[in-house]
Every structure is written in C-alpha cells, then in structure tokens.
C-alpha positions as CSV (number, residue, x, y, z in Angstrom):
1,X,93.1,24.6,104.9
2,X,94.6,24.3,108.4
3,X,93.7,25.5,111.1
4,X,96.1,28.2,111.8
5,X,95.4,29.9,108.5
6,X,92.1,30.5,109.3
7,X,92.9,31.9,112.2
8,X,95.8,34.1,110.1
9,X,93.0,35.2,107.6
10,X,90.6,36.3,110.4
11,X,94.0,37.9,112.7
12,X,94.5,39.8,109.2
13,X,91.0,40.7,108.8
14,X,91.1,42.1,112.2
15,X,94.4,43.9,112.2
16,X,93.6,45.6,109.2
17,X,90.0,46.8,110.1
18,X,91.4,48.4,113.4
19,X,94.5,50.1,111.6
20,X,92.3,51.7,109.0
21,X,89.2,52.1,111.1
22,X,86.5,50.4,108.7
23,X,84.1,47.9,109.3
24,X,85.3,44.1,109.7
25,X,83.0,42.7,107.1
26,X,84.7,45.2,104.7
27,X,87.9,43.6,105.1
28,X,85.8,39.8,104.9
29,X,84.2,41.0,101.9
30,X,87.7,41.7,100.1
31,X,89.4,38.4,101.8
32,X,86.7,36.6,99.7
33,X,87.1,38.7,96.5
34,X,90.9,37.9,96.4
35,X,90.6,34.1,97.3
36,X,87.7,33.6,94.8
37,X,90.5,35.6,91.9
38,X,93.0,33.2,93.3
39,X,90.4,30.3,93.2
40,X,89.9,30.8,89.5
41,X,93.2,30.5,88.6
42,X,93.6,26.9,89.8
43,X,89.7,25.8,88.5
44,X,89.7,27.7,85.5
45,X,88.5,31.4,84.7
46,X,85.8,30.2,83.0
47,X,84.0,29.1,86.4
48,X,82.2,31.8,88.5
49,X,83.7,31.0,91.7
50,X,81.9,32.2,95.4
51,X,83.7,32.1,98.2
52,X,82.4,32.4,101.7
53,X,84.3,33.2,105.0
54,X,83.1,32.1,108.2
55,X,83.0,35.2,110.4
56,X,83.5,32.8,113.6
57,X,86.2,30.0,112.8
58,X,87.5,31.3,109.8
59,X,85.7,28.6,107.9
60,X,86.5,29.1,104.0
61,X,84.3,27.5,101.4
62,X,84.7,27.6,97.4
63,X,81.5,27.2,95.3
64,X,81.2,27.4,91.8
65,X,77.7,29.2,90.7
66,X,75.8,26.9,88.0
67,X,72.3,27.0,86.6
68,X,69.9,24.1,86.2
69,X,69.1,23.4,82.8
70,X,67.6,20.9,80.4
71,X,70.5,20.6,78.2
72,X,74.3,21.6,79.0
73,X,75.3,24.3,76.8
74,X,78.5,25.7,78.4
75,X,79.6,23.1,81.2
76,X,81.5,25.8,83.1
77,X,78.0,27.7,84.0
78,X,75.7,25.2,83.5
79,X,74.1,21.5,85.3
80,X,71.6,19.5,84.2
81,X,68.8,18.5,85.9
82,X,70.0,14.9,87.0
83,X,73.4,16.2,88.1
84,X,72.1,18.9,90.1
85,X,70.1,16.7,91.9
86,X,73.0,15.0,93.3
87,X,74.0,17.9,95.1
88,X,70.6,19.5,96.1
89,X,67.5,16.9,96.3
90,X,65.1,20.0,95.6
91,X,66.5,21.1,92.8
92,X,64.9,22.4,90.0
93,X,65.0,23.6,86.3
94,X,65.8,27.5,86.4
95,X,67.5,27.2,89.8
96,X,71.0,28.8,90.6
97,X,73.0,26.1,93.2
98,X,76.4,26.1,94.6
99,X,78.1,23.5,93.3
100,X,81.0,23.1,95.9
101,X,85.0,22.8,95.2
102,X,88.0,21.1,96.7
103,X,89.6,23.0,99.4
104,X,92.6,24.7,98.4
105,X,95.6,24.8,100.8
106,X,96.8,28.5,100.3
107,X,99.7,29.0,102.7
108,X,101.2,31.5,104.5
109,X,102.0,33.1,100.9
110,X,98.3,33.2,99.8
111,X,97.6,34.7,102.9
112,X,100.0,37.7,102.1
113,X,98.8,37.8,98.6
114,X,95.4,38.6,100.0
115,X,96.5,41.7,102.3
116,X,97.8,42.8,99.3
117,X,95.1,42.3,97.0
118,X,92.5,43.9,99.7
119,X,94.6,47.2,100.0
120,X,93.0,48.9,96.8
121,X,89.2,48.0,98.6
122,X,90.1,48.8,102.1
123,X,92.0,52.3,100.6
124,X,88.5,52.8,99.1
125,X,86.4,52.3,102.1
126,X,88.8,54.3,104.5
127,X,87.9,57.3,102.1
128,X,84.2,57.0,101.9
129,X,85.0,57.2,106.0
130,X,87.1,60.1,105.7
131,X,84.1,61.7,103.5
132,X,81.5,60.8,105.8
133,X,83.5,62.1,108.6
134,X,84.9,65.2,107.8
135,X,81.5,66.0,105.2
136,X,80.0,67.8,108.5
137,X,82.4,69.2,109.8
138,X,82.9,72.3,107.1
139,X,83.0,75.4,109.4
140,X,85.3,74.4,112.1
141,X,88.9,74.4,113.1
142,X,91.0,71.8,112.7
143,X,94.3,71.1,114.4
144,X,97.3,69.2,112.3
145,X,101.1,68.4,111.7
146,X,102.8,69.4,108.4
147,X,103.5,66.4,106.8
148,X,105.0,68.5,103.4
149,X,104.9,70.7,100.9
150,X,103.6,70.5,97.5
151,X,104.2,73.3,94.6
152,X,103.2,75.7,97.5
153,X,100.4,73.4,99.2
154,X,100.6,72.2,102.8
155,X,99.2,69.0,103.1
156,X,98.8,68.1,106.8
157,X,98.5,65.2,109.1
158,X,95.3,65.7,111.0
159,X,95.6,61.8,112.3
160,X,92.5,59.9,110.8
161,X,93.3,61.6,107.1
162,X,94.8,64.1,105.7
163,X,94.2,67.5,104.5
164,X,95.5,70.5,102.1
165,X,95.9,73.8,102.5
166,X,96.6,75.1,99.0
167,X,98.7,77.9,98.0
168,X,96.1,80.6,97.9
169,X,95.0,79.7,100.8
170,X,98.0,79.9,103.4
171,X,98.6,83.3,104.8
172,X,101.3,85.2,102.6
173,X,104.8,85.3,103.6
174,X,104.2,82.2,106.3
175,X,106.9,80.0,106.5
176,X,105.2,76.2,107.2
177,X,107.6,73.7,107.9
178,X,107.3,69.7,108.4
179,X,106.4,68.8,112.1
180,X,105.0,72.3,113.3
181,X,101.6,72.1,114.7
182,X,99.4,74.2,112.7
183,X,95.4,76.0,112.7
184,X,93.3,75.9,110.0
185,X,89.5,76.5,108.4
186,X,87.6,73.3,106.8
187,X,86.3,75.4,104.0
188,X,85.5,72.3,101.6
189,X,85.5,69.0,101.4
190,X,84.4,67.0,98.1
191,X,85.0,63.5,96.3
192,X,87.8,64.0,93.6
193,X,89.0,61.4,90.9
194,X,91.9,60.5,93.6
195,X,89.5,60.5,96.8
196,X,87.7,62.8,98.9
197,X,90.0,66.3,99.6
198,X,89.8,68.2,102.6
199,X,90.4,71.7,101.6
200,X,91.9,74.0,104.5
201,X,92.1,77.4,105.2
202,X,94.4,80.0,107.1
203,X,93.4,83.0,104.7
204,X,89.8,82.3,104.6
205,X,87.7,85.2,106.9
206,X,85.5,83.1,108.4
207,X,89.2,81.4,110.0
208,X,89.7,84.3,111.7
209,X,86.0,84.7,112.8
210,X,86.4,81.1,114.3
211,X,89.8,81.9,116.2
212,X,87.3,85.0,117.9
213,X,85.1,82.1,118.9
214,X,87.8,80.4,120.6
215,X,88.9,82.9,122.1
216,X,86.0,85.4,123.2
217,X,83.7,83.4,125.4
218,X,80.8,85.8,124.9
219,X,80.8,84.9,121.4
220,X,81.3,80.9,122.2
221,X,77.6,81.5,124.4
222,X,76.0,83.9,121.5
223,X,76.2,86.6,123.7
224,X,78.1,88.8,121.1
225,X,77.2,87.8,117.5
226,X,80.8,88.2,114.1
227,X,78.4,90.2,111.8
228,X,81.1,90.8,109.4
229,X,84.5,89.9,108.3
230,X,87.4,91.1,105.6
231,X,90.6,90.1,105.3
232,X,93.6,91.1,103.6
233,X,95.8,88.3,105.2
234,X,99.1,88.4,106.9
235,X,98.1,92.3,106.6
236,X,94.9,93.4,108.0
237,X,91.7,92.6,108.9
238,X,88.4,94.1,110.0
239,X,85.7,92.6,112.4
240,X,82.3,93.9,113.2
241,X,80.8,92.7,116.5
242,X,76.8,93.0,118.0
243,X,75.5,92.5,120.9
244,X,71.9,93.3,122.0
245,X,72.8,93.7,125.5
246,X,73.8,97.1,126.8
247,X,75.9,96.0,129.5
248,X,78.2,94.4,127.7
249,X,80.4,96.0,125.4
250,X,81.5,94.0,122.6
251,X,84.7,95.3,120.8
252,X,86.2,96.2,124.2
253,X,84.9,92.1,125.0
254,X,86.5,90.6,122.0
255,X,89.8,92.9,122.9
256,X,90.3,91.8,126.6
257,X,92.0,92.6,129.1
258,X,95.2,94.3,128.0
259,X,94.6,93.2,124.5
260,X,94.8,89.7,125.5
261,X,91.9,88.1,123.7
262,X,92.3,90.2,120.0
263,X,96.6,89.2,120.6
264,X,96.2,86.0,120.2
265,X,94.4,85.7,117.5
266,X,97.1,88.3,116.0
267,X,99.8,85.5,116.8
268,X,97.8,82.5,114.9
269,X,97.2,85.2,111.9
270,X,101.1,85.9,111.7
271,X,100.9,89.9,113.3
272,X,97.7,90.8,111.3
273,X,96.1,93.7,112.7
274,X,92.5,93.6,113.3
275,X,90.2,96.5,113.5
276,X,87.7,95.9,115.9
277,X,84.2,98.1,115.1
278,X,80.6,97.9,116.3
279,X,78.1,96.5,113.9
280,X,75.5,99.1,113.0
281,X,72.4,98.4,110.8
282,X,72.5,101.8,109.9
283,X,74.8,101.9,106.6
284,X,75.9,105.1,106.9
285,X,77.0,104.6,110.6
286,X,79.1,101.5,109.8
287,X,80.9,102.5,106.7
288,X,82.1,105.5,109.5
289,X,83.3,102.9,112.0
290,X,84.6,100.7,109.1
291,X,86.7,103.9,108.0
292,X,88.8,104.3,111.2
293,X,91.1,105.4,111.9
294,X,89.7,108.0,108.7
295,X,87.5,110.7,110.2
296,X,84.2,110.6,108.2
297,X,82.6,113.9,107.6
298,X,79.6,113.6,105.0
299,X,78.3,110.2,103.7
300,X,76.1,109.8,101.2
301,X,73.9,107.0,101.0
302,X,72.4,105.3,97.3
303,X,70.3,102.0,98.5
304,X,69.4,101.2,95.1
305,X,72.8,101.6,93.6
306,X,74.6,99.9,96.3
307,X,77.3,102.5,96.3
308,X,78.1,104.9,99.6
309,X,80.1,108.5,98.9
310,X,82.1,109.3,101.7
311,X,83.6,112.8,102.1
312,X,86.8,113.2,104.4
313,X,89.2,116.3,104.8
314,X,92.5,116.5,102.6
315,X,94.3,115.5,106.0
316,X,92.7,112.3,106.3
317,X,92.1,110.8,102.0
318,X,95.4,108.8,102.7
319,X,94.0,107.2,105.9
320,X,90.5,106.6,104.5
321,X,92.1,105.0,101.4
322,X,94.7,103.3,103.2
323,X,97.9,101.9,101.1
324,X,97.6,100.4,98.1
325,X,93.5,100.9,98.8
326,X,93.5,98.6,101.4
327,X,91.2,100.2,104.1
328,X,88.6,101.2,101.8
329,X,88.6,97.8,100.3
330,X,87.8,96.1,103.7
331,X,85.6,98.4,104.4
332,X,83.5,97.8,101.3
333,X,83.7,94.1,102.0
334,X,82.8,94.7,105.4
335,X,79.5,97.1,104.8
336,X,78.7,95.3,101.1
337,X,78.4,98.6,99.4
338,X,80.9,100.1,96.8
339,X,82.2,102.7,99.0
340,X,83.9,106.3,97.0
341,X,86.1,108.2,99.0
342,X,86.3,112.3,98.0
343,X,87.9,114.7,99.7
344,X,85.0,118.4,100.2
345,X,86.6,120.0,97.0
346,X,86.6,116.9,94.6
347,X,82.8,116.1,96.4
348,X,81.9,120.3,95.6
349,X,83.1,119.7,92.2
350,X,81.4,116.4,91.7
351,X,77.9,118.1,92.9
352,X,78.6,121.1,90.2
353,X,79.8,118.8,87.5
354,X,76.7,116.3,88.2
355,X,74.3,119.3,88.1
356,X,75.8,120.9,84.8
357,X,75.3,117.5,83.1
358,X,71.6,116.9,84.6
359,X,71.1,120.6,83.0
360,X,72.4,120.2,80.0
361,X,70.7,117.1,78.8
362,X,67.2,118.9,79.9
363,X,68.1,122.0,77.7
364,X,69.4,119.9,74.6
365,X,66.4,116.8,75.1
366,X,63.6,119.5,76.2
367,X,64.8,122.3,74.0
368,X,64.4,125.0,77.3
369,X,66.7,127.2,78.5
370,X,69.3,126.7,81.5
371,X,67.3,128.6,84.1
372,X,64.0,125.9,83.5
373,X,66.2,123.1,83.1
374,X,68.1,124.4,86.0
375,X,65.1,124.7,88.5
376,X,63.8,121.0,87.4
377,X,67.5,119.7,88.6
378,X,66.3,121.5,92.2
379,X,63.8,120.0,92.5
380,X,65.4,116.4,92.0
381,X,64.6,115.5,88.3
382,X,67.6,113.6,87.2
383,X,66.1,112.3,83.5
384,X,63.3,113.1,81.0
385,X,61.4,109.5,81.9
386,X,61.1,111.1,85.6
387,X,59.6,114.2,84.1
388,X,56.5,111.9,82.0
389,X,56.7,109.6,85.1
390,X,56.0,112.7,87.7
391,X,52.6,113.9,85.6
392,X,50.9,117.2,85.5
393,X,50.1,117.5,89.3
394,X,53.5,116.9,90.9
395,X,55.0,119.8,87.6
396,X,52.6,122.3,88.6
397,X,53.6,122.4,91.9
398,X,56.8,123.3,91.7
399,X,56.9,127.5,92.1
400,X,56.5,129.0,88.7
401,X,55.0,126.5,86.4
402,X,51.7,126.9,85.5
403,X,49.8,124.1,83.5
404,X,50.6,125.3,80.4
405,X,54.3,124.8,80.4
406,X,53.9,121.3,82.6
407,X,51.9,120.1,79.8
408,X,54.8,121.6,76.9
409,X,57.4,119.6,79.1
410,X,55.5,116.8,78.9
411,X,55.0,116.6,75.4
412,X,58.5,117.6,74.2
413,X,59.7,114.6,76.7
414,X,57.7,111.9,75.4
415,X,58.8,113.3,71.8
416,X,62.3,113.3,72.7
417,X,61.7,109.7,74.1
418,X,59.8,109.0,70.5
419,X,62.7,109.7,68.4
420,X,65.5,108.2,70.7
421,X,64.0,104.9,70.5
422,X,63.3,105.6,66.6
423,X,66.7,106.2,66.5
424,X,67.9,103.1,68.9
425,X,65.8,101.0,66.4
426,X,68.1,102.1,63.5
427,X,71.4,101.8,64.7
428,X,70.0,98.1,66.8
429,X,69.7,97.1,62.4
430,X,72.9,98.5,61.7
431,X,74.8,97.3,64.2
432,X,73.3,94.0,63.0
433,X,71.7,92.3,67.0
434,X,70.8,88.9,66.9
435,X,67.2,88.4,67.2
436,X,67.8,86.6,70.1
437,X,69.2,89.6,72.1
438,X,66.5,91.9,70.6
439,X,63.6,89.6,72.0
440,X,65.6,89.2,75.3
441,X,62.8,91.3,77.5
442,X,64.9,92.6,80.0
443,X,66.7,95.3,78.1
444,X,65.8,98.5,76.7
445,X,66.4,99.4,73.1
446,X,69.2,102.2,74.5
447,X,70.9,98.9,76.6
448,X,71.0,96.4,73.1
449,X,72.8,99.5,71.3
450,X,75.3,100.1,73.9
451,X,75.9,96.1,74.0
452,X,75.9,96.1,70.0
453,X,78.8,98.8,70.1
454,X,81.1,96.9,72.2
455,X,80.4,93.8,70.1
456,X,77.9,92.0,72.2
457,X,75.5,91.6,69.5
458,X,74.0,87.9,70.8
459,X,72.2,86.2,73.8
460,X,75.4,84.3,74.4
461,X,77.8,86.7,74.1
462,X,75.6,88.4,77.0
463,X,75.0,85.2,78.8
464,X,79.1,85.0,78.6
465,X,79.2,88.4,80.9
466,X,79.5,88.8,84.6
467,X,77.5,91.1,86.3
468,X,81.4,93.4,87.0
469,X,81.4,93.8,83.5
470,X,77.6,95.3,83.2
471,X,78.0,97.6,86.4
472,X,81.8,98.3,86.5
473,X,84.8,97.2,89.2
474,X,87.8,98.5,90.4
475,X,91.2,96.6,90.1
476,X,94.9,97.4,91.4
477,X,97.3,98.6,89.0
478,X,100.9,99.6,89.7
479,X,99.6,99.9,93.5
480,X,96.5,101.8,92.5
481,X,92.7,101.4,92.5
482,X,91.1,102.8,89.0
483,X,88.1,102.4,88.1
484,X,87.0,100.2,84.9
485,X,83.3,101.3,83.5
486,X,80.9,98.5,82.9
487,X,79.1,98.3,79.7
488,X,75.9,99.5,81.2
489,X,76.8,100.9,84.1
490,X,75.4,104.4,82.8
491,X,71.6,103.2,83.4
492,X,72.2,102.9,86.8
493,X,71.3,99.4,87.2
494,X,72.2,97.7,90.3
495,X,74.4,94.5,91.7
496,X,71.3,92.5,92.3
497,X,69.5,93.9,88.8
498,X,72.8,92.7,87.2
499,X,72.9,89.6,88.7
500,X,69.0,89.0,87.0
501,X,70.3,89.9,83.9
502,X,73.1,87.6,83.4
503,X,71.4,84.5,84.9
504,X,68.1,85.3,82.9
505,X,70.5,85.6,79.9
506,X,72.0,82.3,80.4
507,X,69.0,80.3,81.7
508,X,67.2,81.0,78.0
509,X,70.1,80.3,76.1
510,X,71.0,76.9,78.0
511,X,67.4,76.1,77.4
C-alpha cells in the first residue's frame, strides 16, 4: 500500500475521532474491522483474517489466524507442524500463529469504503459517550436550540447530542419553534433500543425549583433551602422556602427587589404565577400559608390518616378551592396531606352527622340507649374495638359508670365482635375467596368481604390494585373535583398502610 494511503487511513482516523469526540483507537479498531471484511473477500471467507494498523506510520498488516496441528483437517484454519515452522521457528503443536498475506493495494476507494463501514461503530461509541456524559448530570439545566418537532416532542440541539422534551413535558400552550434558544430540566436519561435518550423537562417542578437557584443567590450558597414545589404549568405554581437564619427573610429573598428575581423565572415559565410561602414544619401552619390568598379559620389535623380539614368562611370556599380545584390541589402537593376544604356550616354539619353515626352504631352494636352511647362518643370512643381495647380502668373513669356497667359494655362488645366475624366467616365462603387472599395476613375478615363484594376475590386481583383504589382519590370531571371511595377506605387505613398492602400482596404472589 503506498504511502500516502497510510497516511489517508490515519488523516481519516483522526478527522473522525475529533468530529465525533471518541477515542482514536476506536476509530483504529473499526479501520481494521472493515479492511479485514474487505480482506476476506479477496482471500476467501473461509480465512479468519487479522489485520493490524500501525498507530505511528499507518503501517497495515493482513494475517490469517491458523492452528498448528498434526494433520490438516480444514486448510483454511489449519497448518501442520512442518509448515508452521517455516514461518515461526518455535512453533508448536496447539499453537495459534499469524500466518501473513500479500498486501493489498486498496485505493482511494477502499479508503472511502472504510469511513463508511466505521460509521455504524463510531455512531455506537459516540452514544456510550453521550450516556456517560449526560448519566450525571440528571438534576440540572440545560441550555439548547430547537432543532424540530416531533408528534408534539421537541427534540433539541444541546451541541455534543441531542435531547427531547416530549409532549407532556413542554409547558402547555408554549409555542417552540426551530432556532429559539430554549431552558430545560434533565429529568432522565437511559439506554433505549435506538441509543441513550436524554429526556427534558420544562413542566417538571423541580425545573422551576432550579430556575430559583439561578436566580436567588441565597439559595445557590444554601443559605435558603426549596422545601417544596407544585406545579400546574403555564398556570400556577407554589414554592415553599426555609431559612434557619432570622435575618434573612426568604420569600421576600427569592422575590427581589421589585419582583425582579420571582419575574424572571415567570418569563422562562411562560407568565406562571408563583406563590411564594414560608416553609413551616408545623402542618397545620403550612397548609394555612399554602391556602393564600384563602383566609384559614380552623384546621384540623389527622397524622395517621394523612388527611387535613380546613374550615374557611362562605366568602373565601372559592379562593381556597381555587378554579377548577387548582389551589387546593397545590397545596396538597405542596404539604403531602389530602387537604378537605368546608365552609363553618358544612364543618357544623359534618361534626353532627359524624357524631350521630358514632351513636348509632354503639346503640345498635352495644344494645344501649342514645344517652350512654352518646356520652362514650364525648369522651372520644369512635368504635367498639376502642371500647375492649380501653379496659375496665380507663370505663370507670368516665363520670357515671360504675364497674358494673364497664364490665356489661365490655362483654356485649367482644360479643358483638364474636358474631361479626362469625358472620364475616360466612359470607368470606359464600362469596367464594381464594385461599390465597384468606391466608394473606394483613387483612381482617371485615377487609376480605368488602374485597369479595367488589369482585376481588384473589391475591392477584389484590396485588393488581393501587393503593388510590384501597384508600380513595379525587379526579376532575366536567371542571370539578369529586371524590371516588376506595374499596377500604372505611377502615381508616392510611397512604403508607396502603402502600404495605399492595407491595406485600404482590411480593407473595410474584414469589
């Protein structure tokens, strides 16, 4: 081969390594790959032809792999002994040599056969570079060019690859066009069938949390800590800031100085207004300040149900609900809790119609009359497993019990409890449970029936739940929130209890 196309093939090598950023030897490694394919061709697929590029001069040299034996059996892959020993002195039976070729003269043509045959090997190393370079840096900001639009996704140009921002990601109503300079969120990025994606974001929260970073220099230094974000985007948004030093004040920092700071992030989000709040770690407090403009006046806190009950005047239920839900809604995703707006009368009625129903099931389950059952509602009984759970002690305290009733509640409440699970135990048969659900430990009798009668009546019809569907969720209808009821959301059980449930559920029945 001459001497210029050695120094072509190692010009090409180069050229190609610095346009796509990967490693020289890479780009050798292929070179040698598609010379030993063309090599083949000339000498005969049957030979396994090694080729080996000189790094330095360009220097190409074509082997064909053979191994010493005492009789030739296929002539392509195999010397004997005597032959072998022409070409290396020390060879011996069992040994792999190279047994070298005549030089080919490839010409310019070859040469651009190779680039081409390299492409698919080079395209493949430049995205294991892509992964390994944009792999750490999920979290951050990214700056890029619209290159176009797909069915709704934006793929951009961000220089050394590209990236997507799909449809449900982009901020509603935006209008993206090829060549604008856009902002976005590296949510994701993962090794697909066609490559490593980079999945963007200009919806995502934690974007807008970022774009507060940039802008708020107190949060860049951790002076001020994001605690919280939700986001309705193009719409609104909600922030809650902390800061553990009292001379700074943290939504007025993150505002600035005529609005400054908290405006431009308004222009990157497309006019989204953002509600600025302090962060409290008092719930109660914080579902208040997540409420504004809404003036709060009773909340009411339940830890173990996850839920908060907010009551506000007439005057302000449209501002606390916001339109079509949309300020309670970030304010539940802000606080975590399922928050319930009432207004004082519907809150009134909901205390009178909660205490009716805690009566009545005393006087129907206990067989008393409505002043007892009343005065064991008082004093905070909500079920007849608190009233066996209590004991004697804690029922004769209460003003005008005596031992010998305490003892008579006792009894009728573990009879009542006797016969309801008696009764569970019949209708578990004819509702015709799986034995699999029966045994599955973390479910009352009373739970299994309620799951039978809405046709979950195996483990893997439970395991096929989610843990909305146990405890109950509210979705948007014709511009209202109602309320759906989850199958077992009348035991009270909470997010985290629901969560157990299902993954218990589906861990025995994978196993």
């Amino acid at each position: 081969m001459v001497s210029a196309n050695k120094i072509e093939i190692l010009r090409i090598a180069e050229t190609v390594a610095q346009e796509k950023l990967i490693d020289k030897t890479i780009v050798i490694s292929a070179l040698e790959e598609a010379i030993a394919k063309a090599a083949k061709s000339n000498y005969g697929e049957e030979n396994e032809v090694v080729v080996e590029i000189n790094q330095e001069n360009g220097d190409i040299s074509i082997s064909r792999k053979m191994l010493v034996v005492e009789t030739v059996k296929n002539k392509f892959l195999e010397i004997n002994l005597k032959s072998a020993k022409k070409i290396n002195g020390a060879a011996q039976i069992g040994d792999e040599l190279l047994d070298p070729l005549p030089p080919l003269d490839f010409g310019r043509i070859a040469a651009q056969s190779a680039k081409q045959v390299i492409n698919s090997k080079v395209r493949e190393a430049e995205r294991e570079r892509q992964f390994n370079e944009y792999k750490d840096r999920v979290g951050e900001i990214i700056n890029g060019i619209v290159k176009r639009t797909e069915f709704g996704n934006v793929v951009l140009d961000l220089g050394k690859a590209e990236g997507v921002i799909r449809k449900d990601q982009t901020i509603p109503r935006e209008n993206l066009r090829n060549g604008d300079r856009v902002r976005a969120y590296i949510y994701d990025v993962r090794t697909e069938t066609k490559g490593p994606q980079i999945f963007l974001s200009r919806s995502h929260p934690q974007f807008m949390a970022k774009l507060f970073t940039q802008e708020v220099p107190e949060i860049y230094d951790g002076i001020i800590t994001i605690k919280s974000v939700a986001r309705d985007p193009g719409s609104r948004a909600k922030i809650a800031v902390y800061t553990e030093d009292s001379s700074i004040d943290p939504v007025g920092a993150c505002v600035g100085m005529r609005g400054s700071r908290v405006q431009a992030v308004v222009n990157e989000l497309q006019g989204e207004k953002i509600d600025i709040i302090n962060w409290s770690d008092n719930v109660a407090n914080l579902a208040i300040a997540s409420l504004s403009p809404a003036e709060v006046l009773k909340v009411v806190l339940d830890e173990d149900q996850n839920k908060i009950e907010v009551v506000v005047s007439e005057d302000h239920l449209s501002l606390a609900i916001g339109r079509r839900g949309q300020n309670v809604k970030l304010a539940t995703e802000l606080t975590g809790y399922e928050i319930d707006i009432l207004t004082e009368d519907e809150e009134s009625s909901k205390r009178q119609e909660d205490f009716s129903n805690k009566t009545n099931i005393f006087v129907s389950s206990l067989d008393v009359d409505e002043t007892l059952a009343q005065l064991l509602v008082s004093e905070g009984f909500s079920s007849i497993e608190e009233i066996i759970d209590s004991g004697l002690s804690e029922l004769i305290a209460i003003e005008g019990f005596d031992d010998e009733i305490a003892t008579e509640l006792i009894s009728r409440a573990e009879k009542y409890l006797k016969d309801r699970d008696e009764e569970n135990q019949k209708k578990i048969t004819e509702l015709k449970i799986s034995k699999d659900l029966i045994e599955f430990s973390f479910l009352t009798k009373a739970m299994i029936v309620k799951l039978g009668e809405n046709q979950i009546k195996t483990l893997e019809d439970f395991a096929g739940l989610t843990t909305d569907d146990l405890i109950g969720y509210f979705e948007d209808k014709s511009d209202k929130s109602s309320k759906v009821i989850g199958l077992l959301e009348e035991f009270n059980i909470t997010k985290d209890e629901g969560d157990q449930l299902i993954m218990e559920a589906r861990k025995i029945w994978l196993d």
